[in-house]
C-alpha positions in Angstrom: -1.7 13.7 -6.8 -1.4 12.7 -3.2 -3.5 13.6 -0.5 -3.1 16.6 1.1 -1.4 17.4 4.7 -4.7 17.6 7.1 -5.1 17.3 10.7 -5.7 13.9 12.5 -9.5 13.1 13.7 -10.1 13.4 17.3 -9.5 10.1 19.0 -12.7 8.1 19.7 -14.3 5.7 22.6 -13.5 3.2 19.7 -10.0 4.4 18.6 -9.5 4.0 22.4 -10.9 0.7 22.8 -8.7 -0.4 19.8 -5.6 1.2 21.9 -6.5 -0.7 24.7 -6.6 -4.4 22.5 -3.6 -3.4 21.3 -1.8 -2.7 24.3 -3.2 -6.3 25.4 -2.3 -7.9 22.5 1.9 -6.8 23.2 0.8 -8.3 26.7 0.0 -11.5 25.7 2.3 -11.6 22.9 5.0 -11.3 25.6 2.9 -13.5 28.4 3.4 -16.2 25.5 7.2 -15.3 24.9 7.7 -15.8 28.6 5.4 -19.0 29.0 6.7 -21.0 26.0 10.0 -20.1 25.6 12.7 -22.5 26.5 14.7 -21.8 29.8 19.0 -21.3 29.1 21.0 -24.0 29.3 23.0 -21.4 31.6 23.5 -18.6 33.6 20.9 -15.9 35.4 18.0 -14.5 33.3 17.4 -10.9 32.2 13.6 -9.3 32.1 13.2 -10.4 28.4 14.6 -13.9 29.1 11.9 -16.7 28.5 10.8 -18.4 31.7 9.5 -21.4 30.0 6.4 -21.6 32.9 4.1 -22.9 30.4 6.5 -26.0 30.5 6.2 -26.7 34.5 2.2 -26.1 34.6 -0.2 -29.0 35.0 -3.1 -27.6 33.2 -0.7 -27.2 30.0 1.0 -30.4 30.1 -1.8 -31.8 28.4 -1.2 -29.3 25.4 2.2 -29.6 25.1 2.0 -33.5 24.2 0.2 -32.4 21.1 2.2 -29.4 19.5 -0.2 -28.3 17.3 -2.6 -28.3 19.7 -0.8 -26.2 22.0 0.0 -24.2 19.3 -3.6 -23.2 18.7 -4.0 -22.3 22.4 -1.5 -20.1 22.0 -2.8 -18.6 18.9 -6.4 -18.1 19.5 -6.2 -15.3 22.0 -3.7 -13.1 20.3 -5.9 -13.5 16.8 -9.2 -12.8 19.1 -7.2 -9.6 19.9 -6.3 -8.8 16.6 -9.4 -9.2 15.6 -10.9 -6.9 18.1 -8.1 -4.3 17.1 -9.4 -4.6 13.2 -12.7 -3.9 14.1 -12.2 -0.9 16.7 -9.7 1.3 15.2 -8.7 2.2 12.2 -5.1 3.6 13.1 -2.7 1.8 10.7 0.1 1.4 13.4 -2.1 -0.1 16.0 -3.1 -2.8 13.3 0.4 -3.4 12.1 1.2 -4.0 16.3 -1.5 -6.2 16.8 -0.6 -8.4 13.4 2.9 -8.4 14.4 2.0 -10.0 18.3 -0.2 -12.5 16.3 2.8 -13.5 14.2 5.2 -13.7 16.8 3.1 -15.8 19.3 2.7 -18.4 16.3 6.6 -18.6 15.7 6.6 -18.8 19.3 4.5 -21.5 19.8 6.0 -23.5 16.9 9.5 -22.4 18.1 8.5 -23.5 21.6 7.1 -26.7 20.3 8.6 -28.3 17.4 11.9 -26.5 16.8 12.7 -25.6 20.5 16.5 -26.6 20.2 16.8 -23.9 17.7 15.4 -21.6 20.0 17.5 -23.0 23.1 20.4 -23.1 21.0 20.4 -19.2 20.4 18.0 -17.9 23.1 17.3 -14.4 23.5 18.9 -13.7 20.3 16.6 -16.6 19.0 13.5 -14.2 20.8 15.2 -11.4 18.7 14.8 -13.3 15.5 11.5 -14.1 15.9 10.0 -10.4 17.2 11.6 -8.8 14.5 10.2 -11.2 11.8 7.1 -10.9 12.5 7.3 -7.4 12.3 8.8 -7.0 9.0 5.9 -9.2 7.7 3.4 -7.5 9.7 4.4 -3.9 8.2 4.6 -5.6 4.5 1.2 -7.2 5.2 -0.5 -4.3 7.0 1.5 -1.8 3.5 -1.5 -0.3 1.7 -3.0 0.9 5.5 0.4 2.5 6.1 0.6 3.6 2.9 -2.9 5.8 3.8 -1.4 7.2 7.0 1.8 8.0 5.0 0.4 10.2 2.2 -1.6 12.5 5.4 2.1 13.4 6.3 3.6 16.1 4.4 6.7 15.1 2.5 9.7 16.1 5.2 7.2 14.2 7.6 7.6 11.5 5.1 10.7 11.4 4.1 11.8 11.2 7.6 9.5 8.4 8.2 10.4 6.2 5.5 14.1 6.8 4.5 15.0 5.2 7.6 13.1 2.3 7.4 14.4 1.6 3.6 18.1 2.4 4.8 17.6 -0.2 7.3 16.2 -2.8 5.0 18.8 -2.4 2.4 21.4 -2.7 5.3 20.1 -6.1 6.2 20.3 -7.2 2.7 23.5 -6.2 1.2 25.6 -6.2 5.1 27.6 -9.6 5.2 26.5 -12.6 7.1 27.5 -16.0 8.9 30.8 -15.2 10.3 29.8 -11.3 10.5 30.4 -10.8 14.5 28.4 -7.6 14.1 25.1 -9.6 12.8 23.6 -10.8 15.7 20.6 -11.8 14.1 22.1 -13.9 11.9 20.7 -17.8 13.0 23.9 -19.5 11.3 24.2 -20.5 8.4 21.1 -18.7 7.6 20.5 -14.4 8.2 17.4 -15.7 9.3 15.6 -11.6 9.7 17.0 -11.0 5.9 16.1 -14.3 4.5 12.3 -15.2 6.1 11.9 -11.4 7.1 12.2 -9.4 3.7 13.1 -11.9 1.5 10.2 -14.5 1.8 7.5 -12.4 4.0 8.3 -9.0 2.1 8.5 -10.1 -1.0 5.3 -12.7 -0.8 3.4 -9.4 0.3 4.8 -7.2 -2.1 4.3 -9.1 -4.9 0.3 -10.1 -4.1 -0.3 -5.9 -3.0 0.7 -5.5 -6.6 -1.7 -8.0 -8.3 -4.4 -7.3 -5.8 -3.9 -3.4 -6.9 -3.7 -4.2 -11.0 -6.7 -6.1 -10.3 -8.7 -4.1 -8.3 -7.9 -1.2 -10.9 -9.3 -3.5 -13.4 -12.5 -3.8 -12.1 -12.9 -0.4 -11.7 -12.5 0.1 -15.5 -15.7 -3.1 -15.9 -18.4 -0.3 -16.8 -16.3 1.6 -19.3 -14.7 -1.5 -21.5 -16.1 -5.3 -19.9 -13.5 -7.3 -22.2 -10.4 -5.0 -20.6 -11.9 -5.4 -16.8 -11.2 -9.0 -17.7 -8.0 -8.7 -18.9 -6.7 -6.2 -16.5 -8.0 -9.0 -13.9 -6.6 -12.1 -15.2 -3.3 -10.2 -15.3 -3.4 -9.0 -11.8 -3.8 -12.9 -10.8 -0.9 -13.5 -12.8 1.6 -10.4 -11.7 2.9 -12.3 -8.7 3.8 -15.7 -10.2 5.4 -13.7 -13.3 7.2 -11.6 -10.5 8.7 -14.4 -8.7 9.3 -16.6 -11.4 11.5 -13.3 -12.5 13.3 -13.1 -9.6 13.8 -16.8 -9.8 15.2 -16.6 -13.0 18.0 -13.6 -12.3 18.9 -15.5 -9.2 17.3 -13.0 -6.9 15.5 -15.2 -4.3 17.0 -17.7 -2.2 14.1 -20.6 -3.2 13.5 -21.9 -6.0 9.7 -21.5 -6.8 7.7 -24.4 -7.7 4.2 -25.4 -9.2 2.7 -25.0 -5.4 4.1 -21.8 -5.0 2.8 -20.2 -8.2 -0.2 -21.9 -7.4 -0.4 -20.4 -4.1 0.1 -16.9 -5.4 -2.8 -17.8 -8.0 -5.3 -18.3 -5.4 -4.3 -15.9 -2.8 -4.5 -13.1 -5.5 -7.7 -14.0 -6.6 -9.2 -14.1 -3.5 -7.5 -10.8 -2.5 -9.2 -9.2 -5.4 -12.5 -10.6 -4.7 -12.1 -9.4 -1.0 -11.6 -5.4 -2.4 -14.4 -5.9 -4.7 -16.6 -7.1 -2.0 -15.5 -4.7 0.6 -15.6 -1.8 -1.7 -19.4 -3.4 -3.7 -17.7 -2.6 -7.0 -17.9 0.9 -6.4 -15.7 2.5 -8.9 -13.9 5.3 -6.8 -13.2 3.1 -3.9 -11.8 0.2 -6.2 -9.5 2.9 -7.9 -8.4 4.5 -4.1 -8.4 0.9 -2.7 -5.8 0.1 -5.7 -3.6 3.5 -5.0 -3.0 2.2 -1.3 -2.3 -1.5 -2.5 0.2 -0.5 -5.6 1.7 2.5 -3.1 2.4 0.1 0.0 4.1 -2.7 -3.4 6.4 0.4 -4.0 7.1 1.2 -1.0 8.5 -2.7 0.2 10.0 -3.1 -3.6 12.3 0.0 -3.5 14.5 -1.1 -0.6 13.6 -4.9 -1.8 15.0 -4.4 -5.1 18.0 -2.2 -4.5 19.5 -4.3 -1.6 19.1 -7.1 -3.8 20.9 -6.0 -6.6 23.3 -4.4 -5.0 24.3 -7.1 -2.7 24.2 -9.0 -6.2 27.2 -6.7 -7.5 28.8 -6.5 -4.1 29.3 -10.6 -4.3 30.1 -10.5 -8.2 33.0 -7.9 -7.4 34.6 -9.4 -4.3 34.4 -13.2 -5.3 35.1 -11.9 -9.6 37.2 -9.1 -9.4 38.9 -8.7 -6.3 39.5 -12.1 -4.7 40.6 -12.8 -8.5 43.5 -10.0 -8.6 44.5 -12.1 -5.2 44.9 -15.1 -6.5 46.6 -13.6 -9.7 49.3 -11.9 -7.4 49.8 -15.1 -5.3 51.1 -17.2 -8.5 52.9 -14.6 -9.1 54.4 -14.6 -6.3 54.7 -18.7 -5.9 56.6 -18.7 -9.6 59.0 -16.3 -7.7 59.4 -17.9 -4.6 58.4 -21.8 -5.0 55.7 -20.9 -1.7 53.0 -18.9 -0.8 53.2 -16.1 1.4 52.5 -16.1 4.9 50.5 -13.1 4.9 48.4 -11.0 2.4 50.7 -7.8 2.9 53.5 -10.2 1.6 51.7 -9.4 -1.6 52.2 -5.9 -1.4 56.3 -5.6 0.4 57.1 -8.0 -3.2 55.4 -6.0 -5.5 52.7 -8.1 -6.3 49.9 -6.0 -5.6 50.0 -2.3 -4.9 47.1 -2.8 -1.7 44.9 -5.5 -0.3 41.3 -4.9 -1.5 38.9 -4.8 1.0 35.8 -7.2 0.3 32.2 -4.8 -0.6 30.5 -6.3 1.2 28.3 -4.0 3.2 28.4 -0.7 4.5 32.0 0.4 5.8 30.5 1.5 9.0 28.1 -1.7 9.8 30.8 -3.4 8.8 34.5 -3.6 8.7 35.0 -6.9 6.3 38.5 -8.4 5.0 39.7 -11.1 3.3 40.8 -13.9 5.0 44.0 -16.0 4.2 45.5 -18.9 5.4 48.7 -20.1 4.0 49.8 -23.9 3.5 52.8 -23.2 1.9 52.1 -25.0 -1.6 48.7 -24.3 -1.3 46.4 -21.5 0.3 42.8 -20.5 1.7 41.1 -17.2 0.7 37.9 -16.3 2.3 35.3 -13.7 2.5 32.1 -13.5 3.9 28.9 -12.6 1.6 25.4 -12.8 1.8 23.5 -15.9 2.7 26.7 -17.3 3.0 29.1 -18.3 6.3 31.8 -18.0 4.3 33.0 -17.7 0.8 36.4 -19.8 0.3 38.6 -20.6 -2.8 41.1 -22.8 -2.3 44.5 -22.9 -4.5 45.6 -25.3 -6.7 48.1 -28.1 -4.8 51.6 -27.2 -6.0 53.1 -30.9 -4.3 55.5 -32.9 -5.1 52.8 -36.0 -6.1 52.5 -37.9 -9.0 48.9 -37.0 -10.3 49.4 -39.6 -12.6 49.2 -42.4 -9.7 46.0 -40.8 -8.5 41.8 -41.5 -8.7 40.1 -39.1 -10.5 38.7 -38.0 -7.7 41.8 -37.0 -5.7 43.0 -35.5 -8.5 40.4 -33.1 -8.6 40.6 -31.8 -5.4 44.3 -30.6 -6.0 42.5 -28.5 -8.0 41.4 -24.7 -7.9 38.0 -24.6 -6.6 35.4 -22.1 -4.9 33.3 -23.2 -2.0 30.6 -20.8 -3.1 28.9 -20.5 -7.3 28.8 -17.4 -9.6 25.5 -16.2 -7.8 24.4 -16.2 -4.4 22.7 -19.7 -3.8 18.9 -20.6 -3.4 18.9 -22.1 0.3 15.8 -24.4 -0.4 
């Protein structure tokens, strides 16, 4: 049963305070953006440009020759705010904020630092990137508080809270990226936003809110059956790494896990579950409310998580299995007719080859408007789509020369052959 609709509490001398550090948290977080940031190789700058100032002053320059050092000056204010945030309010959104500004000054001081062509090379859609990162993570992170504030709302309050947000997620998984003009946030060849965003960050929280929550819920079970509080425990510690290791193995995530990643989850589980026991002194009714937030705020990132993935999954196994497929099956049709391939796709359809072009599902129609793309080399041909975590997709035709195949390597010989640029699943980037 979820908690019923109420009224907010009055706002506080605290609540207020916490308000205030998070208002000067965005500040810094954006005093940081400007200071660190590299200056365009061209043209004037907009309001939200960096200035890069933090480059030009004296009293830095000493920093900057050691980038982890000027990292941590960068860092060290903004987590003092957060801090301060934490401790004065309890409002779930001004937490979330404040955790967001601390993520995003760290990428920006290790943008600004050690990967500072990146940033240069993309600018203020590099800024873009970053900002909304760190506040994907910060919302997956900050879940089981939001998930708190969510169930005071009744459900249209809800619903019109949420659905949004999971549209949007599932958008960013399953639209198409690389080429895509329409995803600007797409750091080629990687959808950086999708990939370290919801990907990585969403589902590294999701996956530790679960076992934090089956463990939590364990140990409030210790004083009616010991032996099962165990259990229950042991199993929340290993939830994650059976999670990912899932994922892994039905080609979900774009990594392949290994034995420091499981580890990780391990340890950061466990100490997550020793955190709610100590915060909440084993006190059975606050373990088994601290585990409703914590298993609510996992559901809540899984849902759009899992359905963009798997949908995105059958958009690529259609387009590349199915419909590029009936493509190439019209054009050697149409090269046994005609001893050449056509110049265009529609010459598919004036022969009577195909009744339409399909159009690629990639995506939704109105975020975007996807084709194939073809390029014809008269014996042979290019067919192209884009997909996700791919630029493109391309299959190129078998060679229909006049050379001797006979007289060639092995090697040149099998690249006259049929062959896609892109596997059977979406590939693991690292």
């Amino acid at each position: 049963m979820s908690d019923p609709p109420r009224n907010g509490p009055s706002i506080t001398g605290s609540e207020l305070a916490g308000w205030l550090f998070t208002a000067l948290a965005i500040l810094y977080a954006y005093a940081a953006h400007q200071g660190i940031g590299p200056l365009p190789l061209s043209g004037e700058l907009a309001w939200y440009d960096p200035r890069g100032f933090l480059r030009g002053s004296a009293a830095f320059a000493w920093a900057l020759r050691v980038p982890a050092r000027a990292i941590v000056l960068l860092v060290l204010p903004a987590a003092a705010l957060t801090g301060l945030v934490f401790v004065a309010s309890r409002s779930a959104l001004a937490r979330t904020l404040a955790l967001a500004c601390l993520i995003s000054v760290s990428l920006f001081g290790f943008y600004g630092t050690l990967g500072v062509r990146v940033w240069e090379f993309f600018f203020w859609r590099g800024s873009a990137v970053l900002v909304m990162t760190a506040l994907i993570v910060s919302c997956a992170l900050t879940a089981p508080l939001l998930a708190r504030s969510w169930l005071r709302l009744g459900w249209p309050l809800r619903a019109a809270t949420y659905l949004p947000v999971c549209f949007a997620a599932v958008a960013l998984l399953r639209n198409a990226t690389g080429t895509d003009e329409r995803l600007y946030f797409s750091l080629s060849p990687w959808p950086a936003v999708t990939i370290f965003g919801l990907e990585v960050g969403g589902l590294f929280a999701m996956v530790w809110l679960a076992g934090v929550a089956l463990g939590a819920l364990a140990l409030a079970r210790r004083a009616d059956d010991p032996r099962a509080a165990v259990i229950g425990v042991a199993l929340g510690v290993s939830l994650p790494v059976a999670l990912i290791a899932a994922g892994a193995g039905w080609h979900l995530l774009p990594f392949r896990p290994g034995a420091g990643t499981f580890a990780g989850l391990v340890v950061a589980t466990a100490l997550g579950i020793a955190g709610v026991a100590a915060r909440d002194r084993l006190h059975t009714d606050a373990l088994r409310e601290r585990a409703r937030y914590f298993s609510l705020g996992a559901a809540l990132i899984a849902a759009p998580l899992v359905a963009g993935e798997v949908w995105a999954r059958i958009d690529y196994h259609w387009t590349r299995d199915v419909q590029a497929e009936a493509i190439n099956e019209a054009m050697e049709r149409y090269y046994a007719r005609a001893d050449l391939y056509p110049d265009e796709l529609t010459d598919l359809v004036a022969g009577g080859d195909m009744r339409s072009i399909p159009t690629p599902a990639i995506g939704f129609g109105f975020l975007y408007d996807g084709k194939f793309h073809y390029t014809s080399f008269g014996t042979s041909y290019l067919l192209a789509f884009t997909a996700p975590r791919w630029v493109e997709c391309h299959y190129n035709s078998p060679f229909h020369g006049d050379l001797d195949e006979e007289e060639l390597d092995p090697e040149d010989a099998a690249a006259l052959e049929s062959a896609w640029s892109c596997p059977s699943n979406p590939p693991e980037l690292w």
